[in-house]
N, C-alpha and C positions, 0 to 999 in steps of 0.2 A: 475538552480534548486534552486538557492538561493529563494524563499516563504516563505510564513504561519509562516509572521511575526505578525503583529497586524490580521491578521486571525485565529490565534493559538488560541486566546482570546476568538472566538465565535464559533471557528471552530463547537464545538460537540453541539451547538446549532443550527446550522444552516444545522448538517447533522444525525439529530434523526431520521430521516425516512429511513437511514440506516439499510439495515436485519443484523447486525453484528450477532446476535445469530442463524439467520438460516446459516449465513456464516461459524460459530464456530461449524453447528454441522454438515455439508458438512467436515468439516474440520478435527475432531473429527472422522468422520467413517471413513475417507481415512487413518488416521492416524492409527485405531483400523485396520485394513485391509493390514497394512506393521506389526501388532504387536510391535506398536512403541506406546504406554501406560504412559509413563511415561521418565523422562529425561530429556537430556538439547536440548531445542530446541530456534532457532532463528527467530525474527520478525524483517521483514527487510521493514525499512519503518515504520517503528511500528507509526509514528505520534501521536498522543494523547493517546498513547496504549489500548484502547477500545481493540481490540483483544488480544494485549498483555496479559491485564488481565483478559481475560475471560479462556484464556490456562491455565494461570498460577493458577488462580481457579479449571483449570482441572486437576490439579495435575503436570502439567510440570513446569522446572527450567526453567524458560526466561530472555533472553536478548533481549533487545529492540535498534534497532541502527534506526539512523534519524539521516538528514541535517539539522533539524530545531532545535536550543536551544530553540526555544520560544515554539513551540510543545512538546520535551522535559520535558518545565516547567508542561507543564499540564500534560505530562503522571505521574510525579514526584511527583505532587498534587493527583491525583489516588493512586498511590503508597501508599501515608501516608495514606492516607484513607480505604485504603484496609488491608493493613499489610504486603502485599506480598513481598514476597525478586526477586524483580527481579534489572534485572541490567540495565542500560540507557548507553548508548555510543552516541556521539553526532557524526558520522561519516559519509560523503559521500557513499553511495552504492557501486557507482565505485570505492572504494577503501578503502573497510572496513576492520578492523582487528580483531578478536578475537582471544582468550586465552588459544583456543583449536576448536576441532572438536565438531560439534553438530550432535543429531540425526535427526533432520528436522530442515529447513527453511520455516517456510512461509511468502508471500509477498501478500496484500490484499488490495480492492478501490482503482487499478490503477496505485499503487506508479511506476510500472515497466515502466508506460508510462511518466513516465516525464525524460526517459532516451530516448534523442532524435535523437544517431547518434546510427545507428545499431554498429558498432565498438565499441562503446563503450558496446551495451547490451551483446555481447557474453563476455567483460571484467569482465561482473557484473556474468555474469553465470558461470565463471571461475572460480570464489573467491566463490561462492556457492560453487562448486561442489569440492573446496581445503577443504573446512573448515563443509563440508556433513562427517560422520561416512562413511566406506565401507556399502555399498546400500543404504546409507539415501535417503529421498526424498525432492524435494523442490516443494510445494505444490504455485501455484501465479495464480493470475486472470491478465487480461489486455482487455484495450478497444480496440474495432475492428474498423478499419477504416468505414466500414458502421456506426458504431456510431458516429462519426467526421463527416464525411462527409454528410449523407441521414436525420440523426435524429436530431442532436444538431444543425450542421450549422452556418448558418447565423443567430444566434437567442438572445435575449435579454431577461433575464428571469430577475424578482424584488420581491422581498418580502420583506413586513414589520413584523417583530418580537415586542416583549412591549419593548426590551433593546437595538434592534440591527435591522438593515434593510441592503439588499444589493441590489446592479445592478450589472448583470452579464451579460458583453457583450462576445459573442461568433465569433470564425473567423474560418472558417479553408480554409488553405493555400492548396488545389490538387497537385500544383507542387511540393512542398516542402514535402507535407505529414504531416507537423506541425500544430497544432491547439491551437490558444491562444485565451485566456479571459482574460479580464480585469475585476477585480473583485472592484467596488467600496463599500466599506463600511461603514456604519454611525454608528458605538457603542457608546452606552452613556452611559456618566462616574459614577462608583460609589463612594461610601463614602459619605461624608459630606461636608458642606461649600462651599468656592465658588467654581466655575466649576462644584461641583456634580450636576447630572441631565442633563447637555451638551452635545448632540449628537456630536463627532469628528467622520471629515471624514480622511479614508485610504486606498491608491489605494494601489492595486498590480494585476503586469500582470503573469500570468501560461504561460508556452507550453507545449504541452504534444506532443507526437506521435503514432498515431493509428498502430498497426499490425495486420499480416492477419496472419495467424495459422499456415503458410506454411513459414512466415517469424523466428517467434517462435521457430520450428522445425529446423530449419537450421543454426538458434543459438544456439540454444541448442547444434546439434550435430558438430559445430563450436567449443564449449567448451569443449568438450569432454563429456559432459553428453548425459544419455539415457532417450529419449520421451519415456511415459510411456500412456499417455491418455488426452485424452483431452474431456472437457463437456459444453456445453451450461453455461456459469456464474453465472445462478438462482440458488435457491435451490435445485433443483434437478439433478438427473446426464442424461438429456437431452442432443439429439446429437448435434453437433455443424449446424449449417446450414448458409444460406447467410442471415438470418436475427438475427444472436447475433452481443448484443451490447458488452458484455463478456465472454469471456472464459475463462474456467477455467481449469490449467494444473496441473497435478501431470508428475514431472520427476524425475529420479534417479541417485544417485551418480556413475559414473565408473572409473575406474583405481587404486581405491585404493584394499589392499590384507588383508584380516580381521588377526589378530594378532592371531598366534597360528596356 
């Protein structure tokens, strides 16, 4: 899971075509619809906090946790630019800590799949559902193995940007159920003087792992949390079928006894 090192750099450049605002407002009604309005909620995965701060605009207290310090930097550059008081924790998923209970988690663009050994995903939805308020919900999309496997594939994708270009080789592994890319990238350097202007190359390889809804579900109820719904990963709340490439989950906190 170690990544999105010198990718951090161009990451939200090279992924503007991103709906994060039709995501945040998918997001937003499910949230309106627990009466959860406001509060401290968690972004797990948060990466370049794009979501992060679109909450935190929405009137929610957020924390952002991420494996990446280099992703990090940039949600941290948002941060100053925005004013918002959110908080960054640089922390593994599988084994994250906060300070308290939240009233929601959400997990968003997949981050859930580059948890690759099912054991480990119900570990991650355990520490959700410790650190969920009594009913909170934990709101996450994830890629379906028809998207690994049918759509993406065997495939080679390239674009060139004015600052930055990449080649993205795609695999996916059937037996294993793993899907890696090699991401090669060229960013060129800014500032001044010598080297400015210098396209530098930098690999790095992903794995991710596709699940099927029915895998989801049994994690879930593996952790002790309650499936609540599940939707088609678009914008809208679309049923699920054998052609998404995401879905998208709302579930809920159980075991804990509300105070009072």
């Amino acid at each position: 899971m170690d990544a999105y090192s010198e990718f951090a750099k161009v990451y939200d450049v090279l992924m503007e075509d991103v709906p994060y605002d039709e995501w945040c407002g998918k997001i937003l009604a499910h949230l309106g619809k627990e009466n959860i309005n406001d509060g401290l909620l968690l972004d797990l995965g948060c990466g370049s906090g794009t979501m992060t701060e679109m909450l935190a605009e929405a009137g929610y207290d957020m924390t952002g946790v991420d494996l990446s310090a280099e992703m990090l930097e940039q949600a941290e550059r948002k941060k100053e630019l925005s004013g918002h008081d959110i908080l960054y924790l640089c922390q593994d998923m599988r084994e994250f800590e906060l300070y308290g209970t939240v009233r929601a988690v959400v997990c968003v663009c997949d981050s859930l799949n580059y948890i690759t050994d099912k054991e480990e995903l119900v570990k991650v939805f355990r520490l959700v559902n410790n650190y969920l308020d009594p009913h909170g919900v934990f709101l996450f999309d994830f890629n379906t193995v028809h998207k690994y496997r049918d759509v993406i594939g065997e495939t080679t994708i390239a674009e060139n940007r004015e600052d930055c270009s990449f080649i993205w080789e795609n695999y996916y592994d059937e037996r294993s159920g793993i899907n890696e890319y090699d991401l090669t990238l060229f960013v060129k350097s800014s500032g001044e003087g010598v080297g400015s202007g210098i396209y530098r190359r930098y690999d790095e390889t992903h794995f991710q792992r596709g699940f099927e809804l029915d895998e989801i579900k049994k994690a879930l109820e593996e952790a002790g949390m309650e499936f609540v719904s599940a939707s088609d990963g678009d914008v809208t709340d679309a049923p699920v079928d054998e052609n998404s490439e995401r879905i998208f989950v709302v579930a809920r906190e159980h075991g804990k006894k509300e105070a009072g």
